[in-house]
C-alpha positions in Angstrom: 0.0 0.0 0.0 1.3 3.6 -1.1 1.6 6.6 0.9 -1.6 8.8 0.0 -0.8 12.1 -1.4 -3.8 13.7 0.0 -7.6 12.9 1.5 -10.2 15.2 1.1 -11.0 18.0 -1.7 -8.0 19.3 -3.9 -8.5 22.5 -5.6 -7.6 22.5 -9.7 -7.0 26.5 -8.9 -7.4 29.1 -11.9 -5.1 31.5 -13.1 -5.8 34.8 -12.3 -5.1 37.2 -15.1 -4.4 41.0 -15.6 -6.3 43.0 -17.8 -3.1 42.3 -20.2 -3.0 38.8 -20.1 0.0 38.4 -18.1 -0.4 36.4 -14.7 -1.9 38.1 -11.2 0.4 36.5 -9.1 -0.7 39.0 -6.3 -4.3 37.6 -6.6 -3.3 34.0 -7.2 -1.9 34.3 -3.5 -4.8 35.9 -2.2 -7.3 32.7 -3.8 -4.7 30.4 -2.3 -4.5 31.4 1.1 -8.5 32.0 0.9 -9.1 28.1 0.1 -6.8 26.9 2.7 -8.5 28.6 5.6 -12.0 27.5 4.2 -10.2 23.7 4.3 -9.4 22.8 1.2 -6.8 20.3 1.1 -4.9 20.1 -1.6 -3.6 22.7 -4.2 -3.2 21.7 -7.9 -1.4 24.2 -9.8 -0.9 24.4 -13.7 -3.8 21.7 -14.2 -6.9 22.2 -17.3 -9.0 24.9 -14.9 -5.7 26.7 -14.6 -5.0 27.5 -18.0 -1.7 25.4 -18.4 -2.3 24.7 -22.3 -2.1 28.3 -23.0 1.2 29.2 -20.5 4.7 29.6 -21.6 7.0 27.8 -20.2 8.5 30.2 -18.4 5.1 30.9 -17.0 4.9 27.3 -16.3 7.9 26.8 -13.7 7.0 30.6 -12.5 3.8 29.5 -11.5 4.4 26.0 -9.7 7.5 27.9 -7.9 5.0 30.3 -7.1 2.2 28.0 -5.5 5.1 26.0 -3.3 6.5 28.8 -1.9 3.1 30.7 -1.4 1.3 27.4 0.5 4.6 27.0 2.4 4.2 23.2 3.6 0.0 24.1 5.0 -1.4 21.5 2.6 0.4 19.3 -0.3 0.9 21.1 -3.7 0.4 19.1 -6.5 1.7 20.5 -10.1 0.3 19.7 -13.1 3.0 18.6 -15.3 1.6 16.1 -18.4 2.1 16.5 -22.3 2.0 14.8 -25.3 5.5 14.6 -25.7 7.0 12.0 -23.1 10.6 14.3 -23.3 9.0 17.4 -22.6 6.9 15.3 -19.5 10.2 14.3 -18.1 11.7 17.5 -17.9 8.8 19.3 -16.6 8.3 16.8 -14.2 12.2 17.1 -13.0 11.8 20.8 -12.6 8.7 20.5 -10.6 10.2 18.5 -8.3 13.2 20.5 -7.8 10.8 23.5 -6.9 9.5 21.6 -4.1 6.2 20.3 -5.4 5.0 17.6 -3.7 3.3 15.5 -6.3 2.4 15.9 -10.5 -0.9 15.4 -12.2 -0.4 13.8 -15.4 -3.0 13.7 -17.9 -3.2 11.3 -21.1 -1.3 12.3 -23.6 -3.7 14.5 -26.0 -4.1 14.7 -30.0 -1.3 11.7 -30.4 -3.9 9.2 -29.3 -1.8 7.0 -27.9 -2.3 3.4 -27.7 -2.4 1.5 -24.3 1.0 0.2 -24.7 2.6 4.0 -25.4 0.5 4.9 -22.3 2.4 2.3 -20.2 5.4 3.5 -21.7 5.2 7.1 -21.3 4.3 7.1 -18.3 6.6 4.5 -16.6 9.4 6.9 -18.1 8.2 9.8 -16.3 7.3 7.6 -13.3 11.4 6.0 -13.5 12.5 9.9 -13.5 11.1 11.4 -10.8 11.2 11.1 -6.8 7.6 12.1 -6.1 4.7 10.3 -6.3 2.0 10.8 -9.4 -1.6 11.5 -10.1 -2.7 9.9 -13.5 -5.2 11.8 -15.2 -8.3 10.2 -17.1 -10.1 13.0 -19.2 -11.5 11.5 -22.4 -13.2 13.9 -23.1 -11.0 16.6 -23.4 -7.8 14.8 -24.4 -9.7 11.8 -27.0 -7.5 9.3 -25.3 -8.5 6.9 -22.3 -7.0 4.1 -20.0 -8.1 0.7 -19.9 -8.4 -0.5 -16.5 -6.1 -3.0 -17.2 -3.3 -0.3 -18.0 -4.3 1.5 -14.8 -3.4 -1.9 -12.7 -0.1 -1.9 -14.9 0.9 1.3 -14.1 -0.5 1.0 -10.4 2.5 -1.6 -10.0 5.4 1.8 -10.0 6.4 2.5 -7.2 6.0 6.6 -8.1 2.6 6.3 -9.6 -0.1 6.2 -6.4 -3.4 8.0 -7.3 -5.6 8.7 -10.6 -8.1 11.7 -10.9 -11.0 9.9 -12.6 -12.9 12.1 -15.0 -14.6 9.6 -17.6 -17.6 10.6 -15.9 -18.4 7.2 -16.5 -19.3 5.1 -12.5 -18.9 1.9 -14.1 -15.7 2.3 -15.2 -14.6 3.8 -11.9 -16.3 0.9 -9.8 -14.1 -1.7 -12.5 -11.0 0.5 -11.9 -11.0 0.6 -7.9 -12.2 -3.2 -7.7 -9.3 -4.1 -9.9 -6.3 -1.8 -8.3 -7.4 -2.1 -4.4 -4.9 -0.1 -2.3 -2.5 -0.4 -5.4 -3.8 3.3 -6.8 -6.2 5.9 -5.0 -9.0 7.1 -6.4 -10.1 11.0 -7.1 -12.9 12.3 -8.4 -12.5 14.6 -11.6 -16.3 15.6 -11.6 -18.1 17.9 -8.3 -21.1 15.9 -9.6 -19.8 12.0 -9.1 -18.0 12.5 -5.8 -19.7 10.7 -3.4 -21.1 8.6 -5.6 -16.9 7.8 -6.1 -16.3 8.1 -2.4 -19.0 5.4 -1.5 -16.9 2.7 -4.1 -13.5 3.5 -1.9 -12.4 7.0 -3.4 -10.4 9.3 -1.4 -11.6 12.9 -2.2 -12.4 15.3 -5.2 -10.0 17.4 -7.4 -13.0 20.0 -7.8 -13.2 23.0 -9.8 -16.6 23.9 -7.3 -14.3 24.4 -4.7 -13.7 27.9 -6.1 -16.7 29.4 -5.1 -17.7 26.5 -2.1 -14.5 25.5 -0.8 -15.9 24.6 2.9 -19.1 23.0 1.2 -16.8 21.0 -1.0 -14.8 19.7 2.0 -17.5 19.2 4.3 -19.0 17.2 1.6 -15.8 15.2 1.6 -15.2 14.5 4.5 -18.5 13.3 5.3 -17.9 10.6 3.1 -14.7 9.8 4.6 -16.8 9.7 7.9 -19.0 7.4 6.4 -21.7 10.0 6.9 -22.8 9.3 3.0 -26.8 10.5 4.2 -25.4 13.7 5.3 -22.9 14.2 1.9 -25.5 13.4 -0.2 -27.6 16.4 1.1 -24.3 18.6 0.3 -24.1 16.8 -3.0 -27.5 17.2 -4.2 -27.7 21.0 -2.5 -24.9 22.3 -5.0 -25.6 20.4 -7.5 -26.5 23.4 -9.3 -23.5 25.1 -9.2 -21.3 22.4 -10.4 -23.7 21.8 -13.1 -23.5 25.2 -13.9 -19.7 25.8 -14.0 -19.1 23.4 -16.8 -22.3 25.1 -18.9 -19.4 26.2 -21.5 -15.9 24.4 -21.8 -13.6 24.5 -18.1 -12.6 27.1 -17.0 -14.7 29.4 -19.0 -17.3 29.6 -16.2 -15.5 29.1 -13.0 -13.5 32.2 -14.0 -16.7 34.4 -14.3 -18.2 33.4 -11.1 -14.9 33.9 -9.7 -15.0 37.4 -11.0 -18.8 37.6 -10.0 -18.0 37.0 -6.2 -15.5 39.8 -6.2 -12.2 38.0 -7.2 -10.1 39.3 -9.2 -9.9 36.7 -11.8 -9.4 38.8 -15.3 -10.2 36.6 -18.5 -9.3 33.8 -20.0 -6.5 33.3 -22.8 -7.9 32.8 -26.4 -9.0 30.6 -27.8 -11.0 30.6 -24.6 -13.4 33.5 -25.0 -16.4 35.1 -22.8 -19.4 33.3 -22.2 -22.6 34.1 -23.8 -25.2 36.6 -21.7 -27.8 33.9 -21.5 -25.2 31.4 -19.9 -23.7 34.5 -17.7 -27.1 35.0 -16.5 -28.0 32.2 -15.3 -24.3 31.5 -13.8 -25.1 34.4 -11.9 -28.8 33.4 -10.7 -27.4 29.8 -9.7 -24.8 31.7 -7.8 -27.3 34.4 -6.5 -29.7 31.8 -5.0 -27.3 30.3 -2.8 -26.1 33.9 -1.8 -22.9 34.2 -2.7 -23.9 37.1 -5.2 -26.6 39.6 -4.9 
């Protein structure tokens, strides 16, 4: 059995922008320190909500550098480090872990579709380079490549690799995946909407994007579960169900970055190709945020 990285609910934090573009650093601090005293438990910096497809990679190091020295040791920083080229992985990954981060999320490698063997491959090299422990990442949908349960249980066998964030939104598969790799590989939610759903088959928390606007909700919710309270997290669950409907209504993190800016965060805009959502869907972002009274 591996050392967990984490229990509980991981933020996938956003990058707050200037009106220019350029990175609020500043306000990135502020959203940090504002999560840990709500409870969250986890930071992930540089993951899909934070913009990492559209950062230099100067901005890239800057940013996990940043988030380390920021959280200071108060909860484990996790730094999103995957690509679609295993050599550019590796390195990333190295310099991550020089910075101090405590773990990497790696997601599938996109467009190059690779197959389940080059999955097992390219991640076992990042796995044999580094000294910290990794969070696969399972997002189909954004990345048009998947694992097989059977090359999760493969991987689960490294040493290095302890955890995958599960984001097929697909139950069955997660049940199959947790029955086959036991205490080999933990299990996170990827979706605000399946996590105790997730945490009632043996997961051990949420990466949430939620937890930007509900960060004590989020980990109340969580560890209700992990208190085997799953009555009481279900109430949470089906409460804000709303709101983490409502912050995927266009492509992450479109949304969460309004209703960041909504509630009086500094949050700026996205990076194109990532553009401003539609009136109707800012509307009814804001009533959804409105009736649970976190805008007026």
């Amino acid at each position: 059995m591996k050392n967990t990285i984490f229990t509980g609910a991981a933020i996938a934090i956003i990058t707050p922008m200037n009106a220019d573009g350029s990175i609020n650093y500043d306000e990135l601090g502020r959203i940090i320190d504002d999560q840990i005293n709500n409870g969250t438990d986890a930071i992930v910096i540089c993951g899909t909500t934070g913009e990492s497809a559209t950062m230099t990679d100067d901005e890239h190091r800057d940013c996990i550098k940043f988030a380390v020295k920021h959280v200071a040791g108060r909860v484990p920083v996790i730094a999103g480090a995957g690509s679609n080229d295993t050599r550019y992985a590796v390195e990333l990954s190295k310099e991550a872990e020089a910075a101090g981060a405590d773990a990497l999320l790696h997601v599938t490698p996109y467009y190059n579709k690779a197959t389940q063997k080059g999955l097992v491959a390219h991640f076992t090299a990042i796995a044999d380079a580094v000294n910290i422990p990794i969070i696969l990442y399972n997002v189909p949908s954004r990345t048009g490549c998947g694992f097989d349960v059977a090359t999760v249980k493969e991987l689960s066998k490294h040493k290095n690799i302890a955890a995958i964030k599960e984001a097929s939104g697909n139950i069955s598969y997660a049940a199959k995946l947790i029955a086959a790799c036991g205490d080999d590989i933990d299990v996170y939610s990827g979706n605000d909407d399946m996590v105790v759903p997730i945490m009632s088959l043996g997961g051990k928390g949420v990466i949430s994007v939620a937890s930007h606007v509900i960060p004590k909700q989020m980990h109340d919710m969580v560890q209700l579960c992990l208190d085997n309270n799953f009555a009481e997290a279900t109430k949470l669950q089906i409460e804000y169900l709303d709101i983490m409907n409502d912050l995927f209504i266009e492509v992450n993190p479109i949304p969460v970055k309004a209703a960041m800016n909504m509630v009086g965060w500094n949050a700026g805009p996205c990076r194109l190709p990532l553009c401003e959502m539609t009136d109707e869907h800012t509307a009814k972002l804001k009533a959804t945020l409105a009736k649970h009274g976190l805008v007026k």
